[in-house]
C-alpha positions as CSV (number, residue, x, y, z in Angstrom):
1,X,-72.4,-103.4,-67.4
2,X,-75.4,-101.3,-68.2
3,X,-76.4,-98.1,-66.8
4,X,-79.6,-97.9,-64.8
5,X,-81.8,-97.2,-67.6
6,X,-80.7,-100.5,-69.6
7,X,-81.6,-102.3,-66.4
8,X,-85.2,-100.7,-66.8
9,X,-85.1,-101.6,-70.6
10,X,-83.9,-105.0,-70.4
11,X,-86.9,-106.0,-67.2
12,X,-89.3,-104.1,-69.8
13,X,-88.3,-106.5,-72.5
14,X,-88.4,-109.5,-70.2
15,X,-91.8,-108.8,-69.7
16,X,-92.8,-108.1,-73.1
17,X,-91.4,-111.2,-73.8
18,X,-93.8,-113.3,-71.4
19,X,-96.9,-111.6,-73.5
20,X,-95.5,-112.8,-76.6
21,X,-94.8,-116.3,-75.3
22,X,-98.6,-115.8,-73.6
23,X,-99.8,-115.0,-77.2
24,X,-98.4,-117.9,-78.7
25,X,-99.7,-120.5,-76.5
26,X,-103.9,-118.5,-77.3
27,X,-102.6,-118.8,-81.1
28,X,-101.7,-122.3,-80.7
29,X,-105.1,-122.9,-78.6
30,X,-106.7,-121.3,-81.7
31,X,-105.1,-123.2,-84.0
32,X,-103.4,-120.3,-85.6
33,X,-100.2,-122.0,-85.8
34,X,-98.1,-119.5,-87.8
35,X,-99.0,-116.7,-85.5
36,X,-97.7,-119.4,-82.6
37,X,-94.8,-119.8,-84.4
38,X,-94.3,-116.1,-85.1
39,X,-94.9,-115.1,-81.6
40,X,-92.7,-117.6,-80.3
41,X,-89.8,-115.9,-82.3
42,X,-90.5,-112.6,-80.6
43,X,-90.1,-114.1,-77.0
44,X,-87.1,-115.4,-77.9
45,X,-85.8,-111.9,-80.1
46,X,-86.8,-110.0,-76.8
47,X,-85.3,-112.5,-74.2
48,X,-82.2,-112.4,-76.3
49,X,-82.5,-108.3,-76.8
50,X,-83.1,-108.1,-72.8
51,X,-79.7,-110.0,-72.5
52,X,-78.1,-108.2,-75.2
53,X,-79.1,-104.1,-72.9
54,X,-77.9,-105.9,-69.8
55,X,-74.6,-106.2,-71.5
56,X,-74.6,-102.6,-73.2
57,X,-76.1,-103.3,-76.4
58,X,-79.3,-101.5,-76.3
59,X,-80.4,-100.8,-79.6
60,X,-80.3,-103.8,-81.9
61,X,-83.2,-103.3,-84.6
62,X,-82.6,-106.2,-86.7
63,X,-85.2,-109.3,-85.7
64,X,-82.3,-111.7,-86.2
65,X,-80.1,-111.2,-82.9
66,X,-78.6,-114.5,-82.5
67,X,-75.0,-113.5,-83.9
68,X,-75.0,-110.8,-81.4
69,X,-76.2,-113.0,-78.6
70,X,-73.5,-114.9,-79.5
71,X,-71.1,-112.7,-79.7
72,X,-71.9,-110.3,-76.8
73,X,-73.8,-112.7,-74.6
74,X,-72.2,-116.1,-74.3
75,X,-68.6,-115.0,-75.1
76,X,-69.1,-113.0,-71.3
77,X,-71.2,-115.5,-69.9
78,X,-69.1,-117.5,-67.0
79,X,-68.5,-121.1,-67.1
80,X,-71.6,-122.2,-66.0
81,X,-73.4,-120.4,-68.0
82,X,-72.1,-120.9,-71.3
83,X,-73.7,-124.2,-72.4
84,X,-76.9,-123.2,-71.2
85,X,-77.3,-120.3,-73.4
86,X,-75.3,-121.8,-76.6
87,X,-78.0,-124.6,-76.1
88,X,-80.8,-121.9,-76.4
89,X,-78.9,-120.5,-79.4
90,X,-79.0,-124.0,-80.9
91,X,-82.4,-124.7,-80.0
92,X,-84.1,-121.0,-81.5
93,X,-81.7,-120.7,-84.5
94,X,-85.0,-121.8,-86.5
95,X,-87.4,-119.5,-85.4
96,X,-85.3,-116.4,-86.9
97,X,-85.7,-118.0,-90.2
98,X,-89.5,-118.1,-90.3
99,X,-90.0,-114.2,-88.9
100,X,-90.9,-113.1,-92.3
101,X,-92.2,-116.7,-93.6
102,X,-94.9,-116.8,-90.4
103,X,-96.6,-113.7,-91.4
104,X,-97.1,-112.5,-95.3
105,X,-97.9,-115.1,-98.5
106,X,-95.4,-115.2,-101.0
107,X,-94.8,-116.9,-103.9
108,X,-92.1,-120.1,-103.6
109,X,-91.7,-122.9,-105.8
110,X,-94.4,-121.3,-108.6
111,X,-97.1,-121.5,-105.6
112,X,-98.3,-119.0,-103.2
113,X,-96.8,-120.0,-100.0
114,X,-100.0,-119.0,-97.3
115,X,-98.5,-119.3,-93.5
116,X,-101.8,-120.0,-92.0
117,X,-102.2,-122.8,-94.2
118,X,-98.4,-124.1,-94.3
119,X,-97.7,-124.6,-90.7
120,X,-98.6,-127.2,-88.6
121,X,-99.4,-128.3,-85.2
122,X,-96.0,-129.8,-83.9
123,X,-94.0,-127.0,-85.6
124,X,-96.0,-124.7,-83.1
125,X,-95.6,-127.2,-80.6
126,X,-91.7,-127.6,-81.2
127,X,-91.9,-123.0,-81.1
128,X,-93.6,-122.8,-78.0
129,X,-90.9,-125.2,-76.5
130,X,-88.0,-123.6,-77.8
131,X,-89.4,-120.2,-76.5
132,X,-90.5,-121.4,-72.8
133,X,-86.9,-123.1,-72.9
134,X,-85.1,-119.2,-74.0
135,X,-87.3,-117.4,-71.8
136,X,-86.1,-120.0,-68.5
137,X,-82.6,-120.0,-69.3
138,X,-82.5,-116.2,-70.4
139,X,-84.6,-115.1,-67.1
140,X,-82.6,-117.1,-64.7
141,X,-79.1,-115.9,-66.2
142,X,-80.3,-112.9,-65.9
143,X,-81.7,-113.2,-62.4
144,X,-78.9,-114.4,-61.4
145,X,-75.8,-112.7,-63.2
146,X,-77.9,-108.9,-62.6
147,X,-81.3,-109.4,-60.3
148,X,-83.2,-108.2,-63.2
């Protein structure tokens, strides 16, 4: 599907991925729960990213890559692989929201909307789950389906 340097690319996003998810767990420990949740997202953007150059779509520099997961990714999975990653779709769909939201106040609702004072404990929890859960399924799909 991908030439050799995309197989280089997506192993180099892999990895980056497992720092992010690393990151999010010392946030979480930290109690910096927004930067948990942030980080989380980026495992699961790069897992999904490292998917995406495995099947020729290298360059994807929106943060948001689940419709092209979707489309690119799961409509070439096989069989067995198909649930598994829809479920991971289902599962992250969230995260992409609260990119922007985890990182910069803003004003909502007539209020300034601080992120390290708005998220909590089990939404960190529930981001660090979702990501372990993308990174597993991703990294075995991709073990298997390319040896990366």
């Amino acid at each position: 599907m991908g030439s050799g340097l995309n197989l280089e690319l997506a192993k180099a996003q892999i990895e980056e991925a497992k720092v992010f998810l690393e990151s999010a767990k010392d946030d979480f420990k930290a109690e910096r729960y927004a930067r948990a949740i942030f980080n989380s997202q980026q495992c699961v953007e790069l897992a999904m990213k490292s998917a995406l150059t495995i099947h020729g779509v290298a360059f994807v520099l929106e943060h948001d890559v689940s419709p092209y997961f979707a489309s690119e990714v799961i409509t070439s999975a096989s069989n067995n692989w198909v649930e598994p990653l829809k479920e991971v779709l289902r599962e992250t769909y969230w995260l992409f929201e609260h990119y922007t939201l985890t990182r910069y106040p803003v004003v909502r609702g007539r209020r300034i909307w601080r992120p390290s004072k708005e998220y909590r404990r089990e939404q960190a929890e529930e981001a660090i789950r979702s990501a372990e859960k993308a990174l597993l399924v991703i990294g075995k799909y991709l073990k298997e389906r390319f040896g990366v």
